[in-house]
N, C-alpha and C positions, 0 to 999 in steps of 0.2 A: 504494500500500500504506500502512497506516495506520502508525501511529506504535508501535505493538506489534510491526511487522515482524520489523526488527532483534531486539527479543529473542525472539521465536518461534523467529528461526530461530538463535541459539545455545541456546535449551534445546530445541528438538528435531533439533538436534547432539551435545549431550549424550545425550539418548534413545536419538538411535541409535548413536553410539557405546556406552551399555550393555546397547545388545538385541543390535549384531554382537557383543559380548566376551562374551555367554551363547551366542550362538550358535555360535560357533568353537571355545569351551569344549567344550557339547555334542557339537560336528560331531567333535573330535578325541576325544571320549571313547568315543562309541557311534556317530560316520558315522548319524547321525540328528538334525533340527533338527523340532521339531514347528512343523504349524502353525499354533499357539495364539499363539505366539511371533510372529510375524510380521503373525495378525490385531490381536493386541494393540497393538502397534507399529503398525500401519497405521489403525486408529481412531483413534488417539491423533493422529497427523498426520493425518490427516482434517479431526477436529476443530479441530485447533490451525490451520490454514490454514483453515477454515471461519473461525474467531474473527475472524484477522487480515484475511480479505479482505469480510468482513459490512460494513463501512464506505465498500465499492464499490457496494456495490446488489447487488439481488436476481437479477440477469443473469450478476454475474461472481462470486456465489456459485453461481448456477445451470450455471456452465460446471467452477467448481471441482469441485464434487459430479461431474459427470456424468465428469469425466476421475478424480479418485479412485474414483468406483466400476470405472471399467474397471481402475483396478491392483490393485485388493481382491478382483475377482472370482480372483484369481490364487491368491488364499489364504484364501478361503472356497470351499470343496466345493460346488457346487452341481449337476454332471451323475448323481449319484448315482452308483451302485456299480460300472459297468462294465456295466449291465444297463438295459432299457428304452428309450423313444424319447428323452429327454431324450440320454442318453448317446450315442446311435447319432448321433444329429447335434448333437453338442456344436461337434467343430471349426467346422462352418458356424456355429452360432449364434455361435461365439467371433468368427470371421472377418467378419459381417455386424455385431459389436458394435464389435469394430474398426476397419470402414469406415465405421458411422455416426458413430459418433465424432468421430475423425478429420474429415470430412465436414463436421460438424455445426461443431467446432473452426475449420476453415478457411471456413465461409461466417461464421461469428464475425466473426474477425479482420475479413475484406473486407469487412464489414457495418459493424458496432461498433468496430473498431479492438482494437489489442493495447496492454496495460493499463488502468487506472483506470476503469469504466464498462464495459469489453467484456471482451474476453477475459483473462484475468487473467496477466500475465507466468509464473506460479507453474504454472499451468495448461498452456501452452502447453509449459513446459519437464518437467513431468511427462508430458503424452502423448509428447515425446521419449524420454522412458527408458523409458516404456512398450515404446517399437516399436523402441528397442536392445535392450534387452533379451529383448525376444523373438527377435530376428533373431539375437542371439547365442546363446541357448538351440536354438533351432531349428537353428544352422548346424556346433553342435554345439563351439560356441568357451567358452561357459558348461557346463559338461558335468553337472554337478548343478543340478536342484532347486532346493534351499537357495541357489546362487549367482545362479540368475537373481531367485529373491524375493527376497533378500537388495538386489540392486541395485533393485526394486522401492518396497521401501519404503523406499530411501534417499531414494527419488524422490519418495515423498509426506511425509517426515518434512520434508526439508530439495531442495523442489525445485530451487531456484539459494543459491547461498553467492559473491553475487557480489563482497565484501570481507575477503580470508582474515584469519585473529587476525593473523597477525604481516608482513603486507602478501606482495606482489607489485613486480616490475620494471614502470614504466610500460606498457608497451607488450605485458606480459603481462596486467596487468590488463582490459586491452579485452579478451581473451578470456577470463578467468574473471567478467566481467561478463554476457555471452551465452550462454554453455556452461552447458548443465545441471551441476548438483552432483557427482550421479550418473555422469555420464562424466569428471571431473574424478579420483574417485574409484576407477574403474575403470583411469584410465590410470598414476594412480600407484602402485595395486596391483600390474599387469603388469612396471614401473618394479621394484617389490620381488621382485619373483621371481627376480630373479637371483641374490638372497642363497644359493637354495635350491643352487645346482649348485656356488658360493662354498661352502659350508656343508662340503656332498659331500665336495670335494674337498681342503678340510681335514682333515675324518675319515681319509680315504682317510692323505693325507702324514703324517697321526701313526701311522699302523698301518703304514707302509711299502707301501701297495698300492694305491699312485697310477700311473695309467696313462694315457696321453694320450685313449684309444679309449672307456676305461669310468672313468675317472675321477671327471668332474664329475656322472657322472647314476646311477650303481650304487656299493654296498658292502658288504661281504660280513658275514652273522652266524650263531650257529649254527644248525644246521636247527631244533634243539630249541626255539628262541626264536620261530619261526617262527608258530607259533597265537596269542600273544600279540601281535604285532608287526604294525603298520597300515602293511605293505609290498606290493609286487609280486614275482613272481620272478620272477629276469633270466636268471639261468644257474647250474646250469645246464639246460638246456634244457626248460620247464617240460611238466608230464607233464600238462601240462593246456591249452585251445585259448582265444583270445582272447575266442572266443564265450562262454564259461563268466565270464572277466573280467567282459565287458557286461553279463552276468546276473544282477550280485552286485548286489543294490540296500538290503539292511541291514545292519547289522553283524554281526545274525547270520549271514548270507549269506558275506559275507566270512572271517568267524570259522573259518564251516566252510570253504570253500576254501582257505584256508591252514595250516589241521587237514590236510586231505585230502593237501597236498602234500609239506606235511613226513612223513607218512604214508610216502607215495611215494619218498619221496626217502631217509629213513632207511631204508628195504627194498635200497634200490640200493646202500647204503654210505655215503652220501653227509654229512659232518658239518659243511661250511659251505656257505652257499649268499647267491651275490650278489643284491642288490634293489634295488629302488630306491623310493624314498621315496612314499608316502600323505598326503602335505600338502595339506588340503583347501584351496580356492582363499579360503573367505570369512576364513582365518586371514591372508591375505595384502589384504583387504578391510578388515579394523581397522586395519591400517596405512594404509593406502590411504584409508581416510576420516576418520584424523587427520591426514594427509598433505596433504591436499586443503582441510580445516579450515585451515589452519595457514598452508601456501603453495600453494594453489591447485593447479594443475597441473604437476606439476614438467617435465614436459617441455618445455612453452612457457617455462616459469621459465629452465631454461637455455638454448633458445633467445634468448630476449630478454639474458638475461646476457651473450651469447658476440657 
């Protein structure tokens, strides 16, 4: 990598630290991230790794492109509307793009060698986040959208960050050295979410209605807050089926479901009602990839400390 490396990959650290903080913004204000957002961000690391790895030759920009185009295709539309033959076999065409890929990638490597000349280290750890990513999306462990692109174009902004700002433990640095960015990022966000049931259960003890059972994960407000409020209902016993949950996919969607049950629920009598929190995952993803920024992976961080 050329000598621009290093600073490419703290200014599009910066970048993407400012596209996830519009994004999370958004996600918490309207549970909606467009995907302008995210092509925008993703051309931009395109390019910017185009730049820095152009001083390798024309093979290991040529492997660059081909594995950023497979993460871009993720946030540029291209099967059309739900309608027609492009769309009727999109999965396959997705799946045959991914095998070539891939494919292509790995007779790379064994051919050319990984870095300087062949496959471009940057590359190699981008089609990794490519195919976590989806594996998580699919398995249903990324549960929106917004969180699987989101780790997407973390992965062409800033494909490995193998020097964090403010170092690592010896013996953790070997693996923030090899580890994509992206999963670095991802482990320390999971790492943060425990703040959220911590949080709960604070509320809870200030209001007196801390409980061992429902404590850390429900809390109760009034029904009337209910339509405003980027909650679930927990109990009581929601007048509504999970299915309908699954269904809700904009905020107006949600808006209305949660209209609809306070509805429900002030007919029954009903004047508080327990929830549990709507904390979108990529809010916990800005932390998570300043986290990651900063001191690598905290996991192996304390592993290696202990």
């Amino acid at each position: 990598m050329s000598g621009a490396g290093p600073l490419w990959l703290d200014l599009g650290a910066v970048i993407l630290l400012a596209g996830l903080g519009i994004a999370a913004y958004l996600d918490l204000r309207t549970r909606e991230v467009p995907d302008h957002l995210w092509q925008l961000l993703g051309v931009i690391g395109a390019i910017g790794g185009a730049v820095v790895i152009f001083p390798e030759g024309g093979i290991s920009l040529a492997f660059w492109f081909l594995v950023a185009g497979l993460a871009l295709e993720h946030v540029f539309p291209w099967d059309g509307d739900g309608g027609g033959m492009i769309a009727q076999w999109a999965d396959l065409i997705e799946l045959v793009a991914y095998g070539a890929v891939t494919l292509l990638v790995g007779i790379g490597v064994f051919r050319l060698g990984w870095g300087s000349g062949g496959v471009p280290t940057a590359a190699v750890a981008l089609l990794a986040t490519i195919i976590v990513a989806r594996l998580l999306f699919e398995s249903g462990v990324l549960y929106g959208g917004a969180d699987a692109k989101a780790l997407l174009i973390a992965g062409v902004l800033v494909p490995m960050f193998p020097v964090p700002w403010l170092g690592v433990p010896p013996t953790a640095q070997v693996f923030t050295s090899f580890v994509p960015y992206a999963i670095d990022l991802l482990m320390d966000a999971a790492v943060l979410s425990v703040v959220i049931p911590i949080a709960v259960a604070a509320r809870n003890a200030r209001r007196g209605e801390f409980t061992v059972r429902t404590g850390f994960t429900t809390y109760t407000i009034p029904v009337a807050d209910l339509p405003r409020r980027y909650v679930w209902v927990r109990d009581p016993a929601r007048p509504t089926t999970p299915d309908e949950e699954e269904a809700i996919e904009t905020s107006a969607d949600d808006e209305a479901w949660r209209t609809r049950v306070a509805q429900e629920l002030t007919a029954r009598g009903i004047v508080r009602v327990r929830v549990g929190p709507q904390l979108p995952f990529i809010v916990l993803m800005v932390g998570g990839a300043l986290g990651a920024l900063l001191l690598g992976n905290w996991i192996i961080d304390l592993l290696a400390a202990v």
